[in-house]
TINU-183058 format. One record per residue (C-alpha): residue number from 1; x, y, z. Coordinates in nm, 3 decimals. Example, Ala and Ser with C-alpha at 12.3 -4.5 7.8 and 13.67 -1.06 7.14 Angstrom:
# TINU-183058
<site 1; <1.230; -0.450; 0.780>>
<site 2; <1.367; -0.106; 0.714>>
END
This chain:
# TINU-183058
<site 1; <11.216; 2.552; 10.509>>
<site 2; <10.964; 2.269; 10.406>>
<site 3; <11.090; 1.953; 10.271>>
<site 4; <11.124; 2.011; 9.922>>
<site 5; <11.387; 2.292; 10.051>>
<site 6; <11.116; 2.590; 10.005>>
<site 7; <11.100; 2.906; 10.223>>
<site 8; <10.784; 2.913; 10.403>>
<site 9; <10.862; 3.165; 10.667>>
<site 10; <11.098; 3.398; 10.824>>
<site 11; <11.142; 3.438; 11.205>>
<site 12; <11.338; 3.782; 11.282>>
<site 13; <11.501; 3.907; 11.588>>
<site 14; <11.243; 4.169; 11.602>>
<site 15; <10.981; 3.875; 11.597>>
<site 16; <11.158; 3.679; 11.894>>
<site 17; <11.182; 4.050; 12.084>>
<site 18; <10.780; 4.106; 12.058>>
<site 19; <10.720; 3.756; 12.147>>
<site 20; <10.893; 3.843; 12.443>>
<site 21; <10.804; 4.191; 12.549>>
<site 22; <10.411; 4.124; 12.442>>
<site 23; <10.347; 3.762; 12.602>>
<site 24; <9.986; 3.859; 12.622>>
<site 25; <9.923; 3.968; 12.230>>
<site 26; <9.631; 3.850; 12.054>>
<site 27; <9.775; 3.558; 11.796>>
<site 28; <9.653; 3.296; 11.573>>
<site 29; <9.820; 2.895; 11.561>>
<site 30; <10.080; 3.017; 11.359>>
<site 31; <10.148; 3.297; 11.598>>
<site 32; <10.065; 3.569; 11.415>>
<site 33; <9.854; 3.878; 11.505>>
<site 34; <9.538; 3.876; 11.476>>
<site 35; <9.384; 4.140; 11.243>>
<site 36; <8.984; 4.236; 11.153>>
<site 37; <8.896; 4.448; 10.835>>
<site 38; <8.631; 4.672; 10.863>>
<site 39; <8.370; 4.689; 10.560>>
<site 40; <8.056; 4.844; 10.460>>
<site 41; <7.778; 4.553; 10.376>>
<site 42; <7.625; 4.633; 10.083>>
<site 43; <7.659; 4.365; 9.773>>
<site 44; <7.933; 4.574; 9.613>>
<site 45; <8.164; 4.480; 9.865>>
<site 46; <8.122; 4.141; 9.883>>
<site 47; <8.435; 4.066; 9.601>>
<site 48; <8.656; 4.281; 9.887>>
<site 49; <8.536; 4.025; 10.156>>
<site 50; <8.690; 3.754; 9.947>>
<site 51; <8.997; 3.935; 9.915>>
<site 52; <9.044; 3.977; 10.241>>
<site 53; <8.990; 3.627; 10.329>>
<site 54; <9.207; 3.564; 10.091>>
<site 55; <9.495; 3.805; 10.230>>
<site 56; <9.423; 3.657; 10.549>>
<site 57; <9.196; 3.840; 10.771>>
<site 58; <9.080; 3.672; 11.076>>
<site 59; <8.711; 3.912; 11.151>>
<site 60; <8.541; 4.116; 10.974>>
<site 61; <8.369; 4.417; 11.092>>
<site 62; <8.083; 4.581; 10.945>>
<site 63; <8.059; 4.923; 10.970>>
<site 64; <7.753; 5.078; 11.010>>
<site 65; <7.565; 5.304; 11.245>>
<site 66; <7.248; 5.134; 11.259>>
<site 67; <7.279; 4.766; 11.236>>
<site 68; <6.929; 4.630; 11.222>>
<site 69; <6.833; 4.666; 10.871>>
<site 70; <6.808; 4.439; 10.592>>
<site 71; <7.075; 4.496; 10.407>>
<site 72; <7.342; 4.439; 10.645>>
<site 73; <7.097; 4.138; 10.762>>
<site 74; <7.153; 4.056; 10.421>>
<site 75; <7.510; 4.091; 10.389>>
<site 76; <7.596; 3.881; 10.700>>
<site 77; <7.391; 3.591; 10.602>>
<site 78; <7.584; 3.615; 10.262>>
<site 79; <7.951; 3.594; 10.406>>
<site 80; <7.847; 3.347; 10.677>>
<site 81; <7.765; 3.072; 10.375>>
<site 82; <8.092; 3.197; 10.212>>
<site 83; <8.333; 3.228; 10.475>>
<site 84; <8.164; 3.024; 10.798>>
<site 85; <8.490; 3.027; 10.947>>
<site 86; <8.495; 3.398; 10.914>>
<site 87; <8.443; 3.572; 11.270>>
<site 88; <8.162; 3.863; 11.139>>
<site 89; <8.094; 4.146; 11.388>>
<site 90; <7.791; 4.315; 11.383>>
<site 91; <7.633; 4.664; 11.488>>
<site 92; <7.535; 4.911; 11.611>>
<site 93; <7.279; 4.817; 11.834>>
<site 94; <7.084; 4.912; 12.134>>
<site 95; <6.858; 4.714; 12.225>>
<site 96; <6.766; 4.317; 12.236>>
<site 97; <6.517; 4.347; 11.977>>
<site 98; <6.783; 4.512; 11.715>>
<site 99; <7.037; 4.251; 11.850>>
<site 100; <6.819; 3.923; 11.781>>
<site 101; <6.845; 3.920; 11.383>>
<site 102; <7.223; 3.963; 11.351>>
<site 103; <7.265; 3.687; 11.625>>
<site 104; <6.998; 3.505; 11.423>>
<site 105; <7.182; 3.581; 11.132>>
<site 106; <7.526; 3.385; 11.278>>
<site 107; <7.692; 3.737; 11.409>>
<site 108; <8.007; 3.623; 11.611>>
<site 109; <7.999; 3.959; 11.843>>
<site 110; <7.786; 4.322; 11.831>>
<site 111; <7.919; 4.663; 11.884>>
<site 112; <7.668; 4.804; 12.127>>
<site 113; <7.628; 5.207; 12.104>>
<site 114; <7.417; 5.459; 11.940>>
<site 115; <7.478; 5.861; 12.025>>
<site 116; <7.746; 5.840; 12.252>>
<site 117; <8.054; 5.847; 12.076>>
<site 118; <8.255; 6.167; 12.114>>
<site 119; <8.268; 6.269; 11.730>>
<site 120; <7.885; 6.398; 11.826>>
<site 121; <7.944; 6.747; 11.863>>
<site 122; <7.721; 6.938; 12.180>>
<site 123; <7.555; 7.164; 11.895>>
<site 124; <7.417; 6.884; 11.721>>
<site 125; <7.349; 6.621; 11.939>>
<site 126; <7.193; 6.301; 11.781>>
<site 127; <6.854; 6.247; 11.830>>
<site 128; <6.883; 5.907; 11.841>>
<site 129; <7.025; 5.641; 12.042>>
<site 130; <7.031; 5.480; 12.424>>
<site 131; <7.173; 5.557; 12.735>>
<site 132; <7.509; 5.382; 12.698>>
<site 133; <7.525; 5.180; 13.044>>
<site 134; <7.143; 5.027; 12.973>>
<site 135; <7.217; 4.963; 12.602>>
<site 136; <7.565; 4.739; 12.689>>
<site 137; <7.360; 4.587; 13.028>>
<site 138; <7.058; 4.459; 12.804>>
<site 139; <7.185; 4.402; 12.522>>
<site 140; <7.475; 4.212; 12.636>>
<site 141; <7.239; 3.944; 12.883>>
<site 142; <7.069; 3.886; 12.554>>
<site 143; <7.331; 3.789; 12.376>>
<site 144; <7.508; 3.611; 12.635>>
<site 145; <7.178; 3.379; 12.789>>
<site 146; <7.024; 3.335; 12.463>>
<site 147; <7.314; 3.233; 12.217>>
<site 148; <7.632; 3.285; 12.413>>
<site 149; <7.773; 3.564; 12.201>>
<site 150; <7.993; 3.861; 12.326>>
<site 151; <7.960; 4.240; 12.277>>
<site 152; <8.200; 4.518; 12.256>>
<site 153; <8.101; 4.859; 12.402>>
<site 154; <8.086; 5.111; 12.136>>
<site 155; <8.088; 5.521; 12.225>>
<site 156; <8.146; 5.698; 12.568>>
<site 157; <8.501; 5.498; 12.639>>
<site 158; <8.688; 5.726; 12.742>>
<site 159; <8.915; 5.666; 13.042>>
<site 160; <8.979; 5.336; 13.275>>
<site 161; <8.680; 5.396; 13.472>>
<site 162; <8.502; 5.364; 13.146>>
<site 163; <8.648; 5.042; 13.006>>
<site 164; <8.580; 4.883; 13.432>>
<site 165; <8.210; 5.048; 13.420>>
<site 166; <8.155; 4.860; 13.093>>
<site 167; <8.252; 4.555; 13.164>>
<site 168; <8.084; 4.520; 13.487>>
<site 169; <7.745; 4.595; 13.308>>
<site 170; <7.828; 4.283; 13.079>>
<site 171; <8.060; 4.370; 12.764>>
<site 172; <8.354; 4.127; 12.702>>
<site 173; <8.548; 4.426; 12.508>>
<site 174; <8.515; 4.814; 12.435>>
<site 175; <8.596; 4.971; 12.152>>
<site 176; <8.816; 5.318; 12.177>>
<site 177; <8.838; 5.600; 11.961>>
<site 178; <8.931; 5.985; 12.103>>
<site 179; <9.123; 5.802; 12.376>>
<site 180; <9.346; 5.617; 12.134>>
<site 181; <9.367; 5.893; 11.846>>
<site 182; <9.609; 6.112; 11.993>>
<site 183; <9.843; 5.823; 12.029>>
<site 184; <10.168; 5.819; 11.804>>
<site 185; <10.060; 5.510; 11.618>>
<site 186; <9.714; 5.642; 11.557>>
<site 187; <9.697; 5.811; 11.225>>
<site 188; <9.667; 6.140; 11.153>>
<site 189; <9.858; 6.457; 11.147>>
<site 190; <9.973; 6.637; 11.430>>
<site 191; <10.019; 7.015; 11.488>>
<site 192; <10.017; 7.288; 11.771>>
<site 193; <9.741; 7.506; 11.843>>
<site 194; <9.794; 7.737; 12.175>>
<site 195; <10.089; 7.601; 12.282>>
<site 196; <9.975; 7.209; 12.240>>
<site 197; <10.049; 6.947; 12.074>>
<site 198; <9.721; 6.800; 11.927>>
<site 199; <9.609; 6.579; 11.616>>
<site 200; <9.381; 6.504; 11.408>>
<site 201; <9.079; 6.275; 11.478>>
<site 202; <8.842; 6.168; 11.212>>
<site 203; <8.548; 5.994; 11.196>>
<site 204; <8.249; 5.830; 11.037>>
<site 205; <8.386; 5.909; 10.683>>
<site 206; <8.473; 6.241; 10.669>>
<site 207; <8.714; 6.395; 10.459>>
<site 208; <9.062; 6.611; 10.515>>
<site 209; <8.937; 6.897; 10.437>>
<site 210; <8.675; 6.989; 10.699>>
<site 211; <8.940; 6.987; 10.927>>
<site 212; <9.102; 7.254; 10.768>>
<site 213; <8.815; 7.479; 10.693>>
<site 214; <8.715; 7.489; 11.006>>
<site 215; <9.056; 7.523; 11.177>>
<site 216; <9.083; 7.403; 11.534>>
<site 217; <8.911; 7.656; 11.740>>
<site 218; <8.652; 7.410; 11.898>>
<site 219; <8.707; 7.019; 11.981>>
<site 220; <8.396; 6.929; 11.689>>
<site 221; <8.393; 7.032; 11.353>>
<site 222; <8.013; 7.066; 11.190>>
<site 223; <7.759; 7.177; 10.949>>
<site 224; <7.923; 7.030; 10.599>>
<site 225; <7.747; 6.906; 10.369>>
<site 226; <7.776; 6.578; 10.282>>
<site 227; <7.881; 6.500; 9.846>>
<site 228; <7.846; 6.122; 9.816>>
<site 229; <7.688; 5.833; 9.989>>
<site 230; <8.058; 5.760; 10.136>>
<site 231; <8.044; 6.081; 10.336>>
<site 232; <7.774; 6.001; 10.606>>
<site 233; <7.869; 6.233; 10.820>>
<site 234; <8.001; 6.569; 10.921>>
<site 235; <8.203; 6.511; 11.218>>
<site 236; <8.574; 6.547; 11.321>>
<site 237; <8.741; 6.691; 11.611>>
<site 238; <9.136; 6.736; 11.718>>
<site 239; <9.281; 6.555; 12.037>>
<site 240; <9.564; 6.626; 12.247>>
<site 241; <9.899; 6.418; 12.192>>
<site 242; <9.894; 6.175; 12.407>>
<site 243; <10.224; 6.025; 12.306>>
<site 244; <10.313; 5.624; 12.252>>
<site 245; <10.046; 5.389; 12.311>>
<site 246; <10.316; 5.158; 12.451>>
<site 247; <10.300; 5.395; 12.754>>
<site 248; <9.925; 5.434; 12.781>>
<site 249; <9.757; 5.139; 12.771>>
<site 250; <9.944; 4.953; 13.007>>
<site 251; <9.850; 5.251; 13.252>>
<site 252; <9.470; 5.211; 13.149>>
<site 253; <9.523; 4.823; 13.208>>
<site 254; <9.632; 4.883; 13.574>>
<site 255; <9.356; 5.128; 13.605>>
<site 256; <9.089; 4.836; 13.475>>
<site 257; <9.248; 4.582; 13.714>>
<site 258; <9.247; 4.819; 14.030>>
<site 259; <8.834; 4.871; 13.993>>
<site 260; <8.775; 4.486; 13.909>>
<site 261; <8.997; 4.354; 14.233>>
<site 262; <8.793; 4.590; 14.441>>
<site 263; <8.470; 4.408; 14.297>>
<site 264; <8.639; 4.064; 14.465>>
<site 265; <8.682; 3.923; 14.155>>
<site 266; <8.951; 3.764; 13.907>>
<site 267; <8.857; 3.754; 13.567>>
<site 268; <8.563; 3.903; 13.332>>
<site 269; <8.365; 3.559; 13.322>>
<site 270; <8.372; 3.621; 13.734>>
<site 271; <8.249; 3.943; 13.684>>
<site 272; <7.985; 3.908; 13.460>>
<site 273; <7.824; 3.597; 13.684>>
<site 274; <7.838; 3.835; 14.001>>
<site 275; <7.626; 4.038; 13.753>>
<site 276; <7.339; 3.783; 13.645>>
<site 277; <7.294; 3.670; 13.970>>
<site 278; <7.232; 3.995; 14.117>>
<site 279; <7.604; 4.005; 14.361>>
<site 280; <7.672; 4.298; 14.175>>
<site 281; <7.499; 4.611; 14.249>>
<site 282; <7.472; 4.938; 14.108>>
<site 283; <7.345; 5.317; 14.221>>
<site 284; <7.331; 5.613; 14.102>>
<site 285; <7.503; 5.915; 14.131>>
<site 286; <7.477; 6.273; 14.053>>
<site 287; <7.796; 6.474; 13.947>>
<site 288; <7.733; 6.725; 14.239>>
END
């Protein structure tokens, strides 16, 4: 109650219980989550940006595949003079040179990734893109010696090893998708197909319906046609139940802490300076 005898806010026993059991969650002053919207940037969607200021939202995320062009240039530049307090993530990128307007732009953090996410399907790979462990290295000594902005590893996350790998190379965050969307908080609807439990994983805009015309006899769904400029691509797949996320992700956590200790070091800031001043090394290896 304020001082005038008005309810301003409501602590539960639920609230006290999450406090407890998630010391380490992401919150704001007021101790409340943080969330980020995601939102297309084009000038049509500029009234929902103020809405979800409005509402609350803490980031904004724009979602595109290819973020050097001029109109999400555009776009950022836009709800930076709006909103400056308004944390804007960029993206995709791969390389320094796509990075450099965004950051020049006032982009808080890029999503580094083209080609590697695993919504691609193996019969029509894209033709486009960068290996994923050069785009995150480059792109993320960029952004981090030139204006001191983090990047989040986009595509190809898809075990502990993964998340370790990428930030080694330089990312501050990844960004998961297939290894997430089986989860029982993901959405989506779950079913059996020979004898497992699997569900359904959608991406990059596509609707219901491919999923079942095409039935789950392979991992990728393909070849639709697109109707409208909201369906950009053709590209859905079905993962396996992977049960509560409660479960899983503090078993990736101690799988991302077991391959940074046996780098010798602490924390990710650590990390990354054993990796800009060359006491991290890297070779290659062949899966054979």
């Amino acid at each position: 109650m304020n001082d005038d005898g008005e309810l301003v806010a409501v602590v539960s026993r639920g609230d006290v219980k999450k406090s407890r059991a998630y010391p380490h969650a992401s919150t704001d002053p007021n101790n409340q989550l943080l969330v980020a919207a995601a939102c297309l940037p084009r000038p049509e969607e500029f009234e929902r940006v103020g809405k979800l200021v409005e509402s609350g939202a803490d980031a904004l995320v724009l979602d595109a595949a290819h973020g050097d062009s001029m109109e999400q240039i555009d776009f950022l530049k836009r709800v930076k003079g709006e909103f400056p307090s308004l944390e804007v993530i960029c993206g995709n990128v791969v390389t320094p040179r796509q990075a450099k307007p965004l950051l020049d732009g006032g982009a808080d953090a890029l999503r580094v990734g083209m080609g590697t996410s695993s919504l691609f399907s193996r019969y029509e790979a894209c033709a486009i893109g960068r290996p994923q462990a050069s785009a995150v290295y480059h792109v993320a000594r960029y952004a981090a010696e030139q204006y001191g902005i983090p990047i989040i590893a986009d595509g190809a996350v898809e075990s502990s090893q993964h998340i370790a790998m990428a930030l080694t190379l330089g990312a501050s965050s990844v960004m998961c998708g297939s290894l997430l969307a089986g989860t029982t908080e993901s959405p989506g609807d779950a079913f059996f197909h020979d004898g497992r439990r699997l569900k359904v994983y959608r991406g990059m805009g596509l609707a219901d319906a491919l999923m079942q015309q095409g039935g789950a006899q392979d991992k990728h769904i393909v070849g639709a046609q697109p109707t409208s400029k909201s369906v950009r691509s053709a590209a859905s797949c079905a993962v396996v139940d992977r049960g509560s996320a409660v479960s899983l992700i503090p078993y990736l956590m101690d799988g991302v802490k077991r391959d940074i200790r046996r780098l010798g070091v602490g924390s990710t800031w650590q990390l990354h300076d054993d990796l800009y001043n060359s006491s991290t090394r890297f070779h290659v290896r062949t899966g054979r």
